[in-house]
Every structure is written in structure tokens, then in C-alpha cells.
C-alpha positions as CSV (number, residue, x, y, z in Angstrom):
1,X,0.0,0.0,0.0
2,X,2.0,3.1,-1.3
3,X,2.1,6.4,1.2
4,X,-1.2,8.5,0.6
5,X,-3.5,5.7,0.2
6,X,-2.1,4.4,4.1
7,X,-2.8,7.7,5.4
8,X,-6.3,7.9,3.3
9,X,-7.7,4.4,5.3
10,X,-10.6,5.2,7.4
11,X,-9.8,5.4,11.0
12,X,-12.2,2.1,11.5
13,X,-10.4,0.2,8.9
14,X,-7.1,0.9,10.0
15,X,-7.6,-0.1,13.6
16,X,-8.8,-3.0,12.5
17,X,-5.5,-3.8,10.8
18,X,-3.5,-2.6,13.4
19,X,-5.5,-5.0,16.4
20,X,-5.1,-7.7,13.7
21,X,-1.2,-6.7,13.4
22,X,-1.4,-6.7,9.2
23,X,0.9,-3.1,9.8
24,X,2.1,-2.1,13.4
25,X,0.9,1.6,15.1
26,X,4.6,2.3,14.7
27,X,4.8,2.2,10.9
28,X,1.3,4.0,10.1
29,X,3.2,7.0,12.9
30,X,6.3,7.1,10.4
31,X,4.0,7.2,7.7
32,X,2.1,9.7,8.8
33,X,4.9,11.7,10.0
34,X,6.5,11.7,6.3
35,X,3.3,12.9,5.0
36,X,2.8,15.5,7.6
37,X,6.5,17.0,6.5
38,X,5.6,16.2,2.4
39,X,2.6,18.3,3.6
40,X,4.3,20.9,5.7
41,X,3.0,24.1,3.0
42,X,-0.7,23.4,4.3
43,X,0.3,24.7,7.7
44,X,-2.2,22.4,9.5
45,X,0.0,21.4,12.3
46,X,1.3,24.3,14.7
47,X,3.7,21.8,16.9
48,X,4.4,18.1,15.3
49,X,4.9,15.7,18.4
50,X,7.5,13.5,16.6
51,X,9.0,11.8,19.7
52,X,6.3,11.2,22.3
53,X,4.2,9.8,18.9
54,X,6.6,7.5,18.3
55,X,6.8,6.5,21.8
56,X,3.1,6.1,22.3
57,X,3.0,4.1,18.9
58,X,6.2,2.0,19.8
59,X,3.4,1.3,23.5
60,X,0.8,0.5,21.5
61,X,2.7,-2.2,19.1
62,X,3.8,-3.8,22.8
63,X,0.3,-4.1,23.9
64,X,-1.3,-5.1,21.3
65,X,1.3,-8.3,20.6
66,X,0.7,-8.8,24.1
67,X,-2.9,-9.1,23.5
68,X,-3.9,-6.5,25.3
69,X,-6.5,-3.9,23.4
70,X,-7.4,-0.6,24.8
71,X,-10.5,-0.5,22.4
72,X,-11.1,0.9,18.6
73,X,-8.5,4.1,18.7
74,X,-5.6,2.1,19.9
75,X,-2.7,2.7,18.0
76,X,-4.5,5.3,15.8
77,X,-2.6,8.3,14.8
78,X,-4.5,11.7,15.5
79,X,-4.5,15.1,16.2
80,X,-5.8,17.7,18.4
81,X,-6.5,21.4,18.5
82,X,-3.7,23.7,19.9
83,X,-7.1,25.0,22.1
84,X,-6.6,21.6,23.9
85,X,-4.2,21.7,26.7
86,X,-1.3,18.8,26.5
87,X,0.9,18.7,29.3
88,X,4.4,19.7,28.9
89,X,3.7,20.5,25.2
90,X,3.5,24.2,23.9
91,X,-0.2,25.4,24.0
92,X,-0.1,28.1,21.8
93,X,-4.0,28.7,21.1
94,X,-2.6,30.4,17.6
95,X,-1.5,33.5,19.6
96,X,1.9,35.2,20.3
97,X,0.0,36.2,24.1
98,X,1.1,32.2,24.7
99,X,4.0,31.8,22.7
100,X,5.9,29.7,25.6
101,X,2.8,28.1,27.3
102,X,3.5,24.7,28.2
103,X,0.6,23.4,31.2
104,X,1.4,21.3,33.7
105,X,-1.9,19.4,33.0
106,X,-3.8,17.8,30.1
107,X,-7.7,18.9,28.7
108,X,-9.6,15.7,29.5
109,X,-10.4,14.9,25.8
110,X,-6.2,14.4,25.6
111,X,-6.4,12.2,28.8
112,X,-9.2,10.4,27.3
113,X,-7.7,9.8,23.8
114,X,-4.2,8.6,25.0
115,X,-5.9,6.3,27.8
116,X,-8.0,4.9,25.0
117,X,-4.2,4.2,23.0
118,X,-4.5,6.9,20.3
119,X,-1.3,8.2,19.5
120,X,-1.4,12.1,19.3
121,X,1.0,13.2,16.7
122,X,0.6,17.3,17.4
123,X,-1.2,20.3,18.1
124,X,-3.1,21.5,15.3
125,X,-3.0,25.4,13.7
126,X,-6.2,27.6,14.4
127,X,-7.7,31.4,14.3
128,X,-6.5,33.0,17.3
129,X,-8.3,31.7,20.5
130,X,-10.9,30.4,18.0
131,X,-12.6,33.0,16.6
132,X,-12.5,33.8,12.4
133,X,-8.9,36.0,12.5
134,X,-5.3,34.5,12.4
135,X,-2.5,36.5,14.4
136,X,-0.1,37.8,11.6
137,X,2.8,36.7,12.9
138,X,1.9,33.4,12.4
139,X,1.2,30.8,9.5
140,X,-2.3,30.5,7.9
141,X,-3.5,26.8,6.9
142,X,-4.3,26.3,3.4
143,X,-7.5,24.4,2.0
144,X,-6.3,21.5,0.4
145,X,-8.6,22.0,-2.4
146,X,-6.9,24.9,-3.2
147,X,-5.0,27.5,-1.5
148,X,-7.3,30.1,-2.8
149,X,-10.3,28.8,-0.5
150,X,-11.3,29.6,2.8
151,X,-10.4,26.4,4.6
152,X,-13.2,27.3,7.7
153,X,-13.5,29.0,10.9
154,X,-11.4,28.4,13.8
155,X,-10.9,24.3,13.5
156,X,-9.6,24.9,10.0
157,X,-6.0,23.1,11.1
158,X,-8.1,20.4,12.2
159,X,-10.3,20.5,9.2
160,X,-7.3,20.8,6.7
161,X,-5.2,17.5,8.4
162,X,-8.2,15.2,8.5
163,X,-9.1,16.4,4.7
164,X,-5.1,15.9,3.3
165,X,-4.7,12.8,5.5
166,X,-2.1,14.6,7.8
167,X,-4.0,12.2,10.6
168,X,-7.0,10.3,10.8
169,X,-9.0,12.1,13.0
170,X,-9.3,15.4,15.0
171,X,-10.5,17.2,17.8
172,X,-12.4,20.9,17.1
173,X,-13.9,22.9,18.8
174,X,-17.2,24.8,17.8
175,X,-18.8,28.1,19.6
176,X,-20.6,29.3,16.4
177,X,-19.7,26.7,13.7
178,X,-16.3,25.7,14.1
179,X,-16.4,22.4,13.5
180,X,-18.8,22.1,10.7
181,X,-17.3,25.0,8.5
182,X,-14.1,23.9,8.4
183,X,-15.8,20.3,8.0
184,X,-17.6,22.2,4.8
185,X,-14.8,23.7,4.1
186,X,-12.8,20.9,3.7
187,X,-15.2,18.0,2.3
188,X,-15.1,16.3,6.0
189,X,-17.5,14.9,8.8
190,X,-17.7,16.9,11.8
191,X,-19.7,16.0,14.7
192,X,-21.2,18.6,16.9
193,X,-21.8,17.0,20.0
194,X,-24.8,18.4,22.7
195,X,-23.1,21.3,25.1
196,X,-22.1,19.4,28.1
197,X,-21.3,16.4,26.5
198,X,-17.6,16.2,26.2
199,X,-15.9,17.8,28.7
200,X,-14.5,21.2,27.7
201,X,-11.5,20.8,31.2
202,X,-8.3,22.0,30.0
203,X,-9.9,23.2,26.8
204,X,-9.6,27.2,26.5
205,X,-12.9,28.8,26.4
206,X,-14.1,31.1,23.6
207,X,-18.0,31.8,24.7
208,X,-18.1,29.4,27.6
209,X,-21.5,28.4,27.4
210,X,-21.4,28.0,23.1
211,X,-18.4,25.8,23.2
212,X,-18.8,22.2,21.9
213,X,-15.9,19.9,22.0
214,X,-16.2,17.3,19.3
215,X,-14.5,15.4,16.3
216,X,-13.5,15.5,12.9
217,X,-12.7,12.8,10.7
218,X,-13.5,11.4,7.2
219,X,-16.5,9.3,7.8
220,X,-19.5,9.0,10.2
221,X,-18.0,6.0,11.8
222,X,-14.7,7.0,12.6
223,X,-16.9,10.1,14.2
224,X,-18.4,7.4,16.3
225,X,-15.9,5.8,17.5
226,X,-14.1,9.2,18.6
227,X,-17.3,10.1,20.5
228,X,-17.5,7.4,22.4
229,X,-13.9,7.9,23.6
230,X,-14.5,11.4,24.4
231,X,-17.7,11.4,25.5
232,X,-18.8,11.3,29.1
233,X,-19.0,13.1,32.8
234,X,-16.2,15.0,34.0
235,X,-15.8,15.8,37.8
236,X,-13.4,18.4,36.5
237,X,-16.0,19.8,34.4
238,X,-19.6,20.9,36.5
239,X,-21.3,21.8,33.0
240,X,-20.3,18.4,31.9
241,X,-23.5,16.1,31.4
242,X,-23.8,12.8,33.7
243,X,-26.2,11.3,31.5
244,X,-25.5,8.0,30.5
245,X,-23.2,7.6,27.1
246,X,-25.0,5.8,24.3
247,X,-23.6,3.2,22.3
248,X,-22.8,5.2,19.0
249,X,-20.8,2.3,17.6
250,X,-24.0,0.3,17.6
251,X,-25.9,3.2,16.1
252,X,-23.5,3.0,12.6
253,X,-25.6,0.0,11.8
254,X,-29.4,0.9,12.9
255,X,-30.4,2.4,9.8
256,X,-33.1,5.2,9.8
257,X,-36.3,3.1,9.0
258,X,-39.2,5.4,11.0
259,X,-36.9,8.5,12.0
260,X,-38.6,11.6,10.9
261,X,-36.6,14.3,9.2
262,X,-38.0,17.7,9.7
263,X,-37.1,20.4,6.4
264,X,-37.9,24.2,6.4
265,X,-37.1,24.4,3.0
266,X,-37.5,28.0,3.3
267,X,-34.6,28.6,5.7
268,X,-32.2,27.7,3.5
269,X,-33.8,29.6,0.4
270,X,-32.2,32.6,2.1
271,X,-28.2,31.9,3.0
272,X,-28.0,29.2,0.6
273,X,-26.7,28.7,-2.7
274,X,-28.9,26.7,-5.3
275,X,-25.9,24.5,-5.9
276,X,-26.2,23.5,-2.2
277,X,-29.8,23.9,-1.9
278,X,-30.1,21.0,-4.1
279,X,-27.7,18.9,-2.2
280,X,-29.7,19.0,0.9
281,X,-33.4,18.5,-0.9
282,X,-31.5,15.5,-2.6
283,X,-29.8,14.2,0.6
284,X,-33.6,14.3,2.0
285,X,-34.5,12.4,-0.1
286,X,-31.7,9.5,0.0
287,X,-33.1,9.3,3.4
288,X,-36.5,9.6,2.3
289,X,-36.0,6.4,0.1
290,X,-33.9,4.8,3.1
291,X,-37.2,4.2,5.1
292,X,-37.1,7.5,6.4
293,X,-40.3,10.4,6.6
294,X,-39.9,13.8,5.6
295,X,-41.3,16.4,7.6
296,X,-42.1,20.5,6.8
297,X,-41.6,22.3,9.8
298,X,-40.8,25.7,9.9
299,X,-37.8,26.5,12.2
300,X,-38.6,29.3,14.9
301,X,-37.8,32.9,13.6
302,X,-34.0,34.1,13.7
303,X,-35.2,37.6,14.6
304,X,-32.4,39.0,17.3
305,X,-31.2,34.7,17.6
306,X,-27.9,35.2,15.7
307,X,-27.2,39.1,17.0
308,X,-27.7,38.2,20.4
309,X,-25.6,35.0,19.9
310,X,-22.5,37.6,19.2
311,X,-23.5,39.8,22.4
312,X,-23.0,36.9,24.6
313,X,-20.3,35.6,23.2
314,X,-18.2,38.4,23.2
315,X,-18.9,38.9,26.7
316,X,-17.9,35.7,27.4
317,X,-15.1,36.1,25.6
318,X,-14.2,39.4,27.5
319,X,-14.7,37.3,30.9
320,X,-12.7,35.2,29.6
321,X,-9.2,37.2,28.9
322,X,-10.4,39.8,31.6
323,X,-6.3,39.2,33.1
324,X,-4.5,39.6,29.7
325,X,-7.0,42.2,28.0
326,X,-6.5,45.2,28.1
327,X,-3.1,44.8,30.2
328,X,-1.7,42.7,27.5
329,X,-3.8,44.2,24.2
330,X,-1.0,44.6,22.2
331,X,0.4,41.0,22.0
332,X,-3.0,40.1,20.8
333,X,-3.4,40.4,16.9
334,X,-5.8,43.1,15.4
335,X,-8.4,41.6,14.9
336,X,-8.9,39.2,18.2
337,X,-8.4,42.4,19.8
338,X,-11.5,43.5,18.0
339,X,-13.3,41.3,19.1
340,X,-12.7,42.1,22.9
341,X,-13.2,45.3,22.5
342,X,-16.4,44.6,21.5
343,X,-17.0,42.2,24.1
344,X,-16.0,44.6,27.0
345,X,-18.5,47.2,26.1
346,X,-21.3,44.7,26.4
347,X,-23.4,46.1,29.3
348,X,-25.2,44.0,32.2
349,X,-28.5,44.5,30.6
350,X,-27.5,43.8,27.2
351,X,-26.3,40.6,28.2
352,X,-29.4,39.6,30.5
353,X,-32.1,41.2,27.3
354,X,-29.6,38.5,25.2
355,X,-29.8,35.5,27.3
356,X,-33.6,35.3,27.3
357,X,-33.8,35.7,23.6
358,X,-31.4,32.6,23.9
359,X,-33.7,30.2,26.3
360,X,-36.7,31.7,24.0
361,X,-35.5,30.5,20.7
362,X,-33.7,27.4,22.6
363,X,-37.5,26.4,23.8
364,X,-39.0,26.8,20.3
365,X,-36.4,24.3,18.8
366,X,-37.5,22.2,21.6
367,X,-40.4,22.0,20.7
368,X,-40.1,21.7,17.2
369,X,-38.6,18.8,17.7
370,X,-41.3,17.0,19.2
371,X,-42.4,16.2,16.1
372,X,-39.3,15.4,14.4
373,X,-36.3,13.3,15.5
374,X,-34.1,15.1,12.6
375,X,-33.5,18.6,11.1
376,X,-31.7,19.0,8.0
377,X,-30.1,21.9,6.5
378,X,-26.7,22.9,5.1
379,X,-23.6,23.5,7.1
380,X,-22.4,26.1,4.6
381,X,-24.6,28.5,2.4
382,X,-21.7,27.8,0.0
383,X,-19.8,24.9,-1.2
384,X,-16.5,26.8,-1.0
385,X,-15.9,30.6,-0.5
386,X,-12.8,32.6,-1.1
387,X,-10.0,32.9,1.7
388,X,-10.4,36.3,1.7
389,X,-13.8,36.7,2.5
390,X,-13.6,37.2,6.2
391,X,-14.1,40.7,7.3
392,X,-10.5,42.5,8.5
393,X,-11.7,43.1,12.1
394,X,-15.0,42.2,14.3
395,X,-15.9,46.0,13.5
396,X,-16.2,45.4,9.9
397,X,-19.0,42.2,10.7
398,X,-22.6,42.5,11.1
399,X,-23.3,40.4,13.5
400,X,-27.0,40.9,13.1
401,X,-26.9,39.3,9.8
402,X,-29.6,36.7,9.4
403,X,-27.8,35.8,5.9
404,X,-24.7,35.8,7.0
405,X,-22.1,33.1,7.6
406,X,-23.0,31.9,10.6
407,X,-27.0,31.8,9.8
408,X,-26.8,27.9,9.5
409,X,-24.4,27.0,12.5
410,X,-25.1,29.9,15.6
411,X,-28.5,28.8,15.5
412,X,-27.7,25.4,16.9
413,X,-25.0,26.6,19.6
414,X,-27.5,29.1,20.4
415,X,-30.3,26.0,21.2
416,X,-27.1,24.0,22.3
417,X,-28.5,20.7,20.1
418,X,-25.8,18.5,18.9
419,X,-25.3,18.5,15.0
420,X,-23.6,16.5,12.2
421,X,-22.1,17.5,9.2
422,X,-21.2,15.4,5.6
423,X,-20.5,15.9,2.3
424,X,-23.7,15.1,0.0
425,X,-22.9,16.0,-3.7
426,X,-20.1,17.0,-5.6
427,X,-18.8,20.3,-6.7
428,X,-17.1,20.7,-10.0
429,X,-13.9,23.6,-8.2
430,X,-13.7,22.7,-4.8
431,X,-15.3,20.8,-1.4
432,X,-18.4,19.5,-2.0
433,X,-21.5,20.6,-0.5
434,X,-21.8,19.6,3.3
435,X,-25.6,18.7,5.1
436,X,-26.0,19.4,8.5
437,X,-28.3,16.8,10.7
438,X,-29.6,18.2,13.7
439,X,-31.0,16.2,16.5
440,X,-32.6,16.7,20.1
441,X,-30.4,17.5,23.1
442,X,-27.9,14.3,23.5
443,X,-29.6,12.4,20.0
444,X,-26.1,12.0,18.9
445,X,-26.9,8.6,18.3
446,X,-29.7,9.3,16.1
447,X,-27.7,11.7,13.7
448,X,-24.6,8.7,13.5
449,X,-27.8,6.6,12.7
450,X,-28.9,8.7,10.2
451,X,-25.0,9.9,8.6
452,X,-23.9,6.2,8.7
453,X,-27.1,5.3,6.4
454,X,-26.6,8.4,4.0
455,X,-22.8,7.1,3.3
456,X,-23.5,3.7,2.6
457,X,-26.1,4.6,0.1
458,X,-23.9,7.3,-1.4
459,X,-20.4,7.9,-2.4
460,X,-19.6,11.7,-1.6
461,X,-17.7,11.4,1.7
462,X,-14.9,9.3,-0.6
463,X,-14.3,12.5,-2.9
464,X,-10.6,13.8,-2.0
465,X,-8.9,17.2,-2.6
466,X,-5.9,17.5,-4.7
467,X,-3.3,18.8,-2.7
């Protein structure tokens, strides 16, 4: 098997071979490793963690021969945010503010990936402290479908490696879409999970009650099985769910016979291109034909949903660097800094009027999914957009924008419902175009249900870029 088709193998299949030793976790590292420096131009990777990836492959290899299996990700090369705390390795959060941070301590969804045998090959490049703007000073990733596309929000290192086969599956993080642009971005899966689900310990916060911690990968399955390593209660974490965790692996297989999937074919008539329009009718009705019913509903009213989103966010944000900003403003890059200076003129009242919009709208989705099981929209109103499309600063953004870029994605960290997005057609220049599932609080089960289902019957989530 020559060099890019090794590092192209599914995460599922791949493990498979590894548990049944056909190739040892210490030969897919190397590989990986060569392809990550072939690669280097994409800047996906901030810090490459060549030696303590070998190590933790050369572990894995011992265990397995000795018949010992720490479950579905052992051996597995991946990757993880440079949001995500790793102890004793630089944590730079893409800003020059913590150029020499390395923690004493690891984010739980590390902790959880290494226990589980996953060998973490580096810390991957991002906007600075995950919003839509890169610091200057440092490198920007590159879509791998061509360096002249926007290769997604603030995961886009993570959506860039998983897309180019730089690992074979990430961790994002998502506080108003960023995990499923970059997944659109980039022709990957991206799985959204409910807020509260993963634990978001050691992971630095954005807009502390929007962030999602959740994975990226190439197919619904290998989304699956990285849930179900991440997923669960975390003492460190009190926002962290105690729930039970389902059994997503079993979920690949259920099929969607009975689920309904709820369309508002009219939200998507605004924000969406007819190119991906089209996608996600189609995609309906694969699951349609799948044993699946379709269902109009009409999703609650925007209104003030997406503009409030940014109030509280950027207050959260604000609370969030309140010791570095505005002691420390100019180590930040310009437009980060933009973005807290909006943040810190958010009054008390502005926030309070914003967080009942929140539980408002968050109710109405409730509701609406009483009568459905499944939402389905796009990720992206476009199946690729130019890389220099994002405004300059956060002054330059209207927030308020119901067409915006964030009008399919806020809506559902807003509501805090876990998501799922796929590739489901083809575009003739770039990604193709990406459906987003949308299921009840903790239904993540239900959208691998339905994802699984829409891959087997179609063949978009094997497309490939060209670099």
C-alpha cells in the first residue's frame, strides 16, 4: 500500500489492521509523519509531536502483541487542536499572548484519547483563541482543495489535516460553527456534540456556554468511535452532562427506518446557494428512500437569535481574557483584539435582554422537535468561499446578519442541540457541498444513525482534494 492511500484508510479500517497486526501503530506513525512534512506548505500542524508519537505508537505495538486492546482508537494516529491543553507541550491557542505556554496538565479529551491508545502526533493550527482572525505573525492553513479557498473557521487546522490525510482524525472545537465550516470547508464529517457532552476541562474557552468539543474525521463511523472515547462526565467539568453515554458504535448500523426528518425548505432559500440547496433537498430524499419520513416544519424565527448570539459571546469572551485584555492588548493580533473590544462594552443589561432571547428561541427548537427526530439543512450556504472573504476586524462584521455566515451553524449553539455534518454531492472547483443533521439534546446517536445510512447509500464522503 503506497504512502497516501495508508494515510487515506478510514480510522475504523485501520484499527482494524493494526488490532489484527497486518501493519504495526509504529509504521502508520512514520507514515504519517512523512506525510505531515511532504505536507508541511498546508500549515495544518502548529507543533508536530514527533517523539512522544513514536513512543506512544512504539506502547501501542507492545500491547497489542501482548494481546492487550485498549478499544477501537488504539494505535491510531490523530490530532488535536492547539485549544486543547497537552501537558508539557506548547499550547499556543494560535496567539503570540502564549507563545511559551507549556501546562502542567492535560484537557480531558487528551487524557481520554491517549488512555484509550490513540497516538497524538501534534497540536493543530487555528484562528487566534478560536474566533475567524489568524494572528499575523503566524502561519495560515491552506485548503487543500486549493489554496485560494477559505479552509473554515477556527478548527480549520483540524479540518485541513483530516481532509489531506495529515492524521485520521481530530478534535475541534465549535462556539458558532467551528467544526462544521471547516468540515464544509474541507469535504469532512464533523460532529457537533450536545453542550455538556464532552468535557470542555483544560480546553480554552471562547463563549463558555457555546463551546462544543467534538470530532472531525472522514466518515461517520470514525466520528463514532471518537465520541465514544470522548464522550462522558467529567468531575473536573460541572457543566459536563452525567447522563449516560450511548452506544454510538452500535448506532453505525441501525439504519433510519421510522426517523422523521424535519425540512424548512424556506430557511435555506435565504443563505444558501442553489448548488447546495439542491444537495440537501436530494440528501432528504436518500433518506427519504432509506425508510425514512420527511417532515415540513418551519424552524422558529432568527429575529435577534444570531445578533444576540454575538452579544453573549463576546462577553464571554471578555470574561474570559479579563487578566490579559487590556493589560496585554497589544500581543494580541488586530483583529482578536477587535473582538474584545467589542465584548468589553457589552453592558449588564444587554447581556441579561440576550440570554432570554437565547432560552426563547432554545424552547422553540424544543419544541419543534417534538415532532421530528431530525433537522436537516446545510452547514455552509456555499460549497466553497474565497479565503479572503472574512471581514479585517470584528468591526467590519454584522453580527445581526440573518444571511450571514454563521445563519446555518449559531442557531444550533444558540439552542445548544448536537449536530452533524457530511458531504452530500459534488462540486465541480472545490469541497463539495456539506448537510447538517440536527437532532434533540444528546440524540447524537440518532444523527450517526442517520449519517452512517446516508454514506452507505452514497459515495460523496470518498471524494478527495488535490493537494
Amino acid at each position: 500500500m503506497d504512502l497516501e492511500a495508508l494515510c487515506y484508510l478510514p480510522m475504523h479500517e485501520l484499527a482494524e489492521q493494526v488490532r489484527a497486526r497486518k501493519i504495526s501503530s509504529t509504521e502508520v506513525t512514520h507514515a504519517i509523519l512523512d506525510r505531515i512534512r511532504a505536507k508541511a506548505r498546508l500549515n495544518a500542524y502548529l507543533t508536530v509531536m514527533e517523539e512522544s508519537a513514536l513512543r506512544a505508537a512504539a506502547s501501542a505495538d507492545d500491547e497489542i502483541r501482548a494481546g492487550k486492546s485498549r478499544g477501537p482508537l488504539h494505535g491510531v494516529p490523530v490530532a488535536v487542536k492547539d485549544l486543547c491543553q497537552t501537558r508539557g507541550i506548547l499550547t499556543t491557542c494560535a496567539s503570540r499572548l502564549l507563545r511559551d505556554w507549556r501546562p502542567d496538565s492535560s484537557a480531558t479529551v487528551v487524557e481520554r484519547l491517549e488512555a484509550a491508545g490513540a497516538v497524538i502526533v501534534g497540536k493543530l493550527n487555528l484562528t487566534e483563541f478560536a474566533t475567524i482572525w489568524y494572528h499575523p505573525e503566524l502561519p495560515v492553513p491552506l485548503n487543500p482543495w486549493g489554496d485560494a479557498l477559505w479552509p473554515g473557521a477556527s478548527s480549520s487546522g483540524s479540518g485541513v489535516a483530516t481532509a489531506a490525510g495529515l492524521c485520521f482524525g481530530s478534535i475541534g472545537t465549535d462556539t458558532g460553527g467551528s467544526i462544521r465550516l471547516p468540515s464544509a470547508a474541507c469535504g469532512i464529517v464533523g460532529l457537533k456534540p450536545t453542550w455538556g457532552r464532552v468535557s470542555r476541562y483544560g480546553v480554552y474557552p471562547l463563549g463558555e456556554s457555546f463551546d462544543h468539543i467534538g470530532p472531525m474525521t472522514r466518515t461517520v463511523r470514525d466520528a463514532a468511535l471518537m465520541l465514544a472515547t470522548i464522550a462522558g462526565h467529567d468531575t473536573r467539568d460541572e457543566t459536563s452532562l452525567a447522563a449516560k453515554v450511548d452506544d454510538y458504535a452500535g448506532a453505525v448500523d441501525a439504519g433510519v427506518k421510522g426517523l422523521r426528518v424535519g425540512m424548512d425548505e424556506s430557511y435555506f432559500a435565504r443563505g444558501a446557494s442553489p448548488e447546495v440547496g439542491a444537495a440537501v433537498i436530494e440528501a432528504a430524499r436518500v433518506l427519504e428512500r432509506l425508510g425514512a419520513r420527511v417532515v415540513k416544519v418551519k424552524l422558529p424565527d432568527l429575529g435577534r437569535a444570531i445578533g444576540v448570539s454575538m452579544t453573549l459571546v463576546t462577553a464571554e469572551t471578555a470574561a474570559a481574557h479579563e487578566r490579559t485584555y487590556p493589560a496585554r492588548a497589544a500581543e494580541y493580533g488586530p483583529g482578536f483584539r477587535s473582538f474584545l473590544e467589542l465584548g468589553a462594552q457589552v453592558r449588564g443589561q444587554d447581556y441579561a435582554k440576550a440570554q432570554i432571547v437565547r432560552e426563547s428561541f432554545a424552547n422553540q427548537v424544543r419544541i419543534m422537535f417534538e415532532e421530528i427526530d431530525l433537522f436537516a439543512c446545510p452547514s455552509l450556504g456555499q460549497a466553497s468561499l474565497p479565503a479572503t472573504a472574512i471581514p479585517p476586524d470584528a468591526w467590519s462584521v454584522d453580527f445581526g446578519d440573518e444571511e450571514g455566515l454563521l445563519r446555518f451553524t449559531m442557531p444550533f449553539n444558540l439552542s445548544r442541540n448536537p449536530t452533524l455534518s457530511l458531504p452530500c454531492g459534488m462540486s465541480p472547483s472545490g469541497p463539495p457541498p456539506s448537510l447538517q443533521l440536527v437532532a434533540a439534546h444528546l440524540g447524537e446517536a440518532t444523527l450517526i444513525r442517520a449519517g452512517a445510512a446516508f454514506e452507505r447509500a452514497t459515495q460523496w464522503h470518498r471524494q478527495r482534494p488535490p493537494a
